[in-house]
Structures are given as structure tokens and as C-alpha cells.
C-alpha positions as CSV (number, residue, x, y, z in Angstrom):
1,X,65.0,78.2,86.6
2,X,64.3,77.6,82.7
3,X,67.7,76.6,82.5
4,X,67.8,74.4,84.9
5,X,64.1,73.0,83.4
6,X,66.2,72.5,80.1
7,X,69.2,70.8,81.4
8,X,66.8,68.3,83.0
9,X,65.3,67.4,79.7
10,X,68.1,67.2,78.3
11,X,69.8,65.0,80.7
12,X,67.1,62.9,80.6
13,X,67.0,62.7,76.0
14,X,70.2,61.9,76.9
15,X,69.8,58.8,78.9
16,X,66.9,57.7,78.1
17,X,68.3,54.4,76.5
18,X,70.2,53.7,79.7
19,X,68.8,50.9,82.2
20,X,70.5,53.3,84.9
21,X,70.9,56.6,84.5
22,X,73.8,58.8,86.1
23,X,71.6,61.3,88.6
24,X,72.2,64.6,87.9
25,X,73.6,66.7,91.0
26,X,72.4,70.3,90.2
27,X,72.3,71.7,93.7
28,X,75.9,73.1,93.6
29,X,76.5,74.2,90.1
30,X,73.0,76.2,89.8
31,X,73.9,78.2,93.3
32,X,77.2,79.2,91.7
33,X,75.7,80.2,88.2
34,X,73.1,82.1,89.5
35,X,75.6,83.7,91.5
36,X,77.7,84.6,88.7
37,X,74.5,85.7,86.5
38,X,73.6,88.2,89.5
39,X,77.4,89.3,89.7
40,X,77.4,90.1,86.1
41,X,74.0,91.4,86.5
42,X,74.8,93.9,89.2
43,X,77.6,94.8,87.8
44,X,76.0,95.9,84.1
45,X,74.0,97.9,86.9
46,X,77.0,99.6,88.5
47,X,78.8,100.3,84.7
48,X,75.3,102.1,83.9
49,X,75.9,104.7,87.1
50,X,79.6,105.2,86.3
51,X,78.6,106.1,82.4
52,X,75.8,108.0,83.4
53,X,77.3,110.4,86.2
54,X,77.9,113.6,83.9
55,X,74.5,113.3,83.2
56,X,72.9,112.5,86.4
57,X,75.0,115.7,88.1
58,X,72.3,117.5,86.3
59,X,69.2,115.9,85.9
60,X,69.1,113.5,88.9
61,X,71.8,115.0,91.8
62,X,70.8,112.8,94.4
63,X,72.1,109.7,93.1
64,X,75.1,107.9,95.1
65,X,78.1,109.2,92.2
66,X,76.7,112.7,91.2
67,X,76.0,113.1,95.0
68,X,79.4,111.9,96.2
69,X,78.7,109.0,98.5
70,X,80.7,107.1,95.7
71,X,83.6,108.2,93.5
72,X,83.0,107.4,90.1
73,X,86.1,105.2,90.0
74,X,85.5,102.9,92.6
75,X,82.2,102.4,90.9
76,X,84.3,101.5,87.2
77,X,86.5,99.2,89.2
78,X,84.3,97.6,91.7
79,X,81.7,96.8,88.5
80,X,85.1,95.7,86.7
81,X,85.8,93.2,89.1
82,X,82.2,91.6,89.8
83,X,82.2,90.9,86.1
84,X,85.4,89.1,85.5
85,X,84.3,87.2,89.3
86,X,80.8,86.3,87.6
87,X,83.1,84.9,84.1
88,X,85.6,83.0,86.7
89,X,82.6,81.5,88.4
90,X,81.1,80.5,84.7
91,X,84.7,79.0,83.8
92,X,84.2,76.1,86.5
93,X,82.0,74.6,84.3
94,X,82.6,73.6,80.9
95,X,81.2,75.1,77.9
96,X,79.5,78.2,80.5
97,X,83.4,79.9,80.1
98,X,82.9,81.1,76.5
99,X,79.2,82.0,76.7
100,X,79.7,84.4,79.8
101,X,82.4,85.7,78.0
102,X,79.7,86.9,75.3
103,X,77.2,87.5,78.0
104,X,80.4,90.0,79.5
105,X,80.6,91.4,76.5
106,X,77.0,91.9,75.8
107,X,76.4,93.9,79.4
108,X,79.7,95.9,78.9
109,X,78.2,97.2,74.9
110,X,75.1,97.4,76.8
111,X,77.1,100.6,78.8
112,X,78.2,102.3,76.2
113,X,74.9,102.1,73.6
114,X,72.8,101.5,76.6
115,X,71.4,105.6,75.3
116,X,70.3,104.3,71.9
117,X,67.0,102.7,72.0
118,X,67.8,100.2,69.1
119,X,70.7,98.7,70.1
120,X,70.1,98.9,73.9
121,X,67.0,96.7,73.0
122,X,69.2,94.1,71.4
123,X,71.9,93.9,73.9
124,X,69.0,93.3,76.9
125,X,67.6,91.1,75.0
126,X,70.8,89.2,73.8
127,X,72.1,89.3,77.6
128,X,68.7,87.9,78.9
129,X,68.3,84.8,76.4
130,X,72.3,83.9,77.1
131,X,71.3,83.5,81.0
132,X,69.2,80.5,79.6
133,X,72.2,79.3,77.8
134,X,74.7,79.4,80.6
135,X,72.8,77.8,82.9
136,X,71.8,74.7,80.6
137,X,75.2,74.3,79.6
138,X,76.6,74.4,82.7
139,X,73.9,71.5,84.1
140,X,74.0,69.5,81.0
141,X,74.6,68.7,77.7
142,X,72.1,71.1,75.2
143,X,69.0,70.4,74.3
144,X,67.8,70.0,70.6
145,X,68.9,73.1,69.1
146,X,65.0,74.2,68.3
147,X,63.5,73.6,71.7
148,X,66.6,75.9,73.2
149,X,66.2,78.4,70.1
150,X,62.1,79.1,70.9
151,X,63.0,79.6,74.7
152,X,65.5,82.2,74.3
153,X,63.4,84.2,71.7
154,X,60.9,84.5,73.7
155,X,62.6,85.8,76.8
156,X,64.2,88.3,73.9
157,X,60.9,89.5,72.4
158,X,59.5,89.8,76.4
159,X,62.8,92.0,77.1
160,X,63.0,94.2,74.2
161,X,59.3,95.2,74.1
162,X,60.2,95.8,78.0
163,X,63.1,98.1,77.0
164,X,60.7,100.1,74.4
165,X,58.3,100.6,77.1
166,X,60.7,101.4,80.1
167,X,61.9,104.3,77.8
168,X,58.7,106.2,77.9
169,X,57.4,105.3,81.7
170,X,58.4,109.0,83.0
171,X,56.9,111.8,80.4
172,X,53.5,110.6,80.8
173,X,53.5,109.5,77.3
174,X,50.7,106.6,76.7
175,X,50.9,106.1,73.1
176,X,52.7,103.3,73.8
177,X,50.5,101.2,75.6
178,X,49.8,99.6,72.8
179,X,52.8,97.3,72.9
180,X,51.6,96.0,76.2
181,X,49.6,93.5,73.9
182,X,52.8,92.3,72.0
183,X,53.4,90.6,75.3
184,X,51.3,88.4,74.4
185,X,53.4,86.6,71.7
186,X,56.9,85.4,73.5
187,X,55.4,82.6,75.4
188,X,53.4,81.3,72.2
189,X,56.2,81.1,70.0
190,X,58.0,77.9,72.1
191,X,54.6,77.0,72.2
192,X,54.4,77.0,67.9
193,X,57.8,75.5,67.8
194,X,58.0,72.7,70.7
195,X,54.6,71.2,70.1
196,X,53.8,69.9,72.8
197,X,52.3,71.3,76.3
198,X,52.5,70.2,79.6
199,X,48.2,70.5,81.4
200,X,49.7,72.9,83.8
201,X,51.0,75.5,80.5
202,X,47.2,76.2,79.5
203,X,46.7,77.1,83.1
204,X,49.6,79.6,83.4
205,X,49.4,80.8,80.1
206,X,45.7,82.0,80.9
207,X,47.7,83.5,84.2
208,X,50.4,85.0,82.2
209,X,47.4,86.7,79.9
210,X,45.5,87.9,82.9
211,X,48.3,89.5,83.8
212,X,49.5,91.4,80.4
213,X,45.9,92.8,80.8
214,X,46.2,94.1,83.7
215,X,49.3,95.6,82.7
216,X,47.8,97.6,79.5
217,X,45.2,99.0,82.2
218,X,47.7,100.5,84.2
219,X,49.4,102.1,81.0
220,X,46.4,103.5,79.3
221,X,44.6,106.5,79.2
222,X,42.9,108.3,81.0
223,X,44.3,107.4,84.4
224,X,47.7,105.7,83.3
225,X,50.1,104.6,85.7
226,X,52.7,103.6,83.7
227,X,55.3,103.2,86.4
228,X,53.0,100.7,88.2
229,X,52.3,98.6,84.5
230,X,56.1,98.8,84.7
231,X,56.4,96.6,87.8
232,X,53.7,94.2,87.1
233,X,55.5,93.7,83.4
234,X,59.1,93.4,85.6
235,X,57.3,90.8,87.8
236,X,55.8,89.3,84.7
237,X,59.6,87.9,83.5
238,X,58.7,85.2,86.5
239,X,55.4,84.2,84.8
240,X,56.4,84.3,81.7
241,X,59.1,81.5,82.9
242,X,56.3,79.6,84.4
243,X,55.0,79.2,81.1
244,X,58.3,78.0,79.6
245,X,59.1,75.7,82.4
246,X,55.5,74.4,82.2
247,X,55.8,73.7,78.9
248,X,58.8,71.8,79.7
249,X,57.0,69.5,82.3
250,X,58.8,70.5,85.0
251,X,56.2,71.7,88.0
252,X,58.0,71.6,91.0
253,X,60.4,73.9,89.5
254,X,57.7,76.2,87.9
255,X,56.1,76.4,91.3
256,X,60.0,78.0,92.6
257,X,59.3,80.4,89.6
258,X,55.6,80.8,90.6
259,X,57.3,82.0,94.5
260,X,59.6,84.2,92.9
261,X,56.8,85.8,91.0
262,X,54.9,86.6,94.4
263,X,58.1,87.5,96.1
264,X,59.0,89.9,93.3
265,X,55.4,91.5,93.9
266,X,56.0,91.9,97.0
267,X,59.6,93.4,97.0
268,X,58.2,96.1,95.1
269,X,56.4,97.9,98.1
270,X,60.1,97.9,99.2
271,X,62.6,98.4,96.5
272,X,61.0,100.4,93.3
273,X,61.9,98.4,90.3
274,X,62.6,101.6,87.9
């Protein structure tokens, strides 16, 4: 959705001399790169089982490989082939071929340093801010370099404070909860560096701030619930995009975003998110 909010700009800096601007058909191409970016996705999922198996036969025995309902094979070559189907998708548009290449590469170092806190923090991060990438480049020409530059660090920052919390959501351990409030800086920092803000990004900023709070809450002492401030912080990835798109001007698709966020909210009562 950001991406797509940035290609729209874009396409309309682009033309904006023009007396009549070509329209810009988006429909198709987003439905197959977001079908490639949850291929690749699922499959950086599927390459974490596969490398964690020895481990998981002893600490957590009930999941699918250690348990046998899948052989760890199938799960190396079934994860092998929704990544180079998630690139192939990429290559139909031009210019998306060589940055899902990098994003490939990003999920597959992700697998094997996915253990070390540091690096696994910069490989999320890396892989989260080149989804914004791929999709504008695939919809339209890039932005100015800055505008694109702010967006993707701040996805980075949300996702590798993420990473440094998710570590520590299991041993009880609160001393932590204190990064909750470095939440607070990703959506500022397009903010600082586009300059301008859309009436509607004061609104969901205040939103997106309301709901960092009530994340620390759930992460605190004395009566921490760090898996719930997990899901609300997992959830929060949609708000914080409702910022960014905001900010960009583009409502209609921040309200998508804004569904997504409630939907994800929802989902959880379902499908834990860690």
C-alpha cells in the first residue's frame, strides 16, 4: 500500500506538465507483486523451520518438521521454489527483477544469521523497506530519492526495534519495555524529511501514538503481557503505514491500510502472530 501511495506521486511529478496524462493501470501489477512479496515472505518462513528443526526436536517437538508431519526436505525445496516463483513474478516488471533479487537474498541471509540478534535485526529490516521499493518500482518510475529514502527507514527502525523486542517476549523479561517508546520515532522521521503533511497524518499519527502506549502497557511491569504488546506492535506495521500513506495524500488507500489494521486485530483471536 505505501508503495503503491508512492508510485502514484510519482506518476503524477512525472506528468504533471502534461495537458493529458497517461492513467496509470495499477490493478494488475500490485495483485501480482503482492503475490510475489507474500511468496517470498512465506517462504523466508518455511527456510526458518527447515534451519531450525535440530533445535525444535528438543525444545519445541510439536512443530510440523520435528514432529514429522513434514520432512525437512520437502520443506528446503518447497521454500526453494516459492522464492525463485516470488523473483519470476518480480521479473515481469522492470526494474522489480534486480531488487527481489536482493530482497531473495536478504530473506535467504536472514536463515542462516536469523540466531544472531544484530544481524537478524538488519536483514528484517533490510527485507521490510525493499517491499516499499519493489512495489513503487514496479508501478512507476521512483520518487525523489529523499521522499523514498525517509519511508523506508522508517519501516526499518519500526522492524528492528520489533526484532529486539520479539526476542525477549517468552522469559518474562520486561526490562525491555522501554523500547516500546522508540516506536515513536519511525513515522516522524518522513515526517522531518518530506515536510509536508497531509490533515488526515496529524489524525493517525495521534492514532499510531495511542497505540504505541498501549503497547508499553501491555509490556510493563507488574502485570506484563508481553506476548499481547507483541500483537498490538505486529498490527501496528498497518498504522504505521497509515501515517506514511497519509502523509503522502493518498486517503482512499490509507483507509485499505486502516481495514487491514482492523482485520489484522482480528485475525489474531485466530492465528497467534508469534
Amino acid at each position: 500500500m505505501v508503495g503503491l501511495a508512492l508510485a502514484i506521486q510519482s506518476h503524477s511529478l512525472a506528468w504533471s506538465g502534461a495537458s493529458t496524462p497517461p492513467r496509470l493501470d495499477f490493478l494488475k501489477i500490485l495483485f501480482v507483486i503482492s503475490v510475489a512479496i507474500l511468496l517470498m515472505y512465506f517462504s523466508g518462513m518455511i527456510f526458518n523451520d527447515a534451519m531450525d528443526a535440530k533445535c525444535d526436536k528438543k525444545h519445541r517437538p510439536n512443530r510440523p518438521i520435528p514432529s514429522g508431519l513434514i520432512k525437512r526436505r520437502d520443506a528446503w525445496l518447497t521454500a526453494s521454489f516459492m522464492l525463485g516463483c516470488g523473483v519470476l513474478l518480480c521479473g515481469m516488471r522492470q526494474g522489480a527483477m534486480e531488487l527481489s533479487i536482493v530482497l531473495s537474498l536478504a530473506v535467504l541471509a536472514y536463515t542462516l544469521f536469523h540466531r544472531w540478534l544484530f544481524p537478524a535485526a538488519i536483514l528484517m529490516a533490510l527485507s521490510r523497506s525493499l517491499v516499499y521499493f519493489i512495489a513503487m518500482t514496479a508501478l512507476s518510475p521512483p520518487p525523489p530519492f529523499g521522499h523514498l529514502l525517509g519511508f523506508c527507514i522508517a519501516i526499518g527502525v519500526y522492524t528492528t526495534i520489533l526484532t529486539i523486542l520479539g526476542r525477549n517476549e517468552h522469559d518474562g523479561n520486561t526490562k525491555y519495555a522501554w523500547l516500546t517508546w522508540l516506536m515513536l520515532i519511525p513515522p516522524l522521521i518522513p515526517l522531518v524529511m518530506y515536510g509536508e503533511a497531509h490533515e488526515f497524518t496529524w489524525m493517525m499519527l495521534m492514532f499510531y501514538f495511542t497505540w504505541i502506549y498501549l503497547s508499553w502497557r501491555d509490556f510493563r511491569k507488574p502485570n506484563s503481557q508481553p506476548i499481547a504488546g507483541m500483537h498490538k506492535l505486529l498490527a501496528g506495521f498497518c498504522l504505521l503505514d497509515c501515517v506514511l500513506i497519509a502523509l503522502l495524500g493518498e486517503i482512499s488507500i490509507m483507509i485499505v491500510s486502516l481495514v487491514c489494521f482492523v482485520f489484522t486485530i482480528a485475525a489474531h483471536r485466530k492465528v497467534m502472530g508469534t
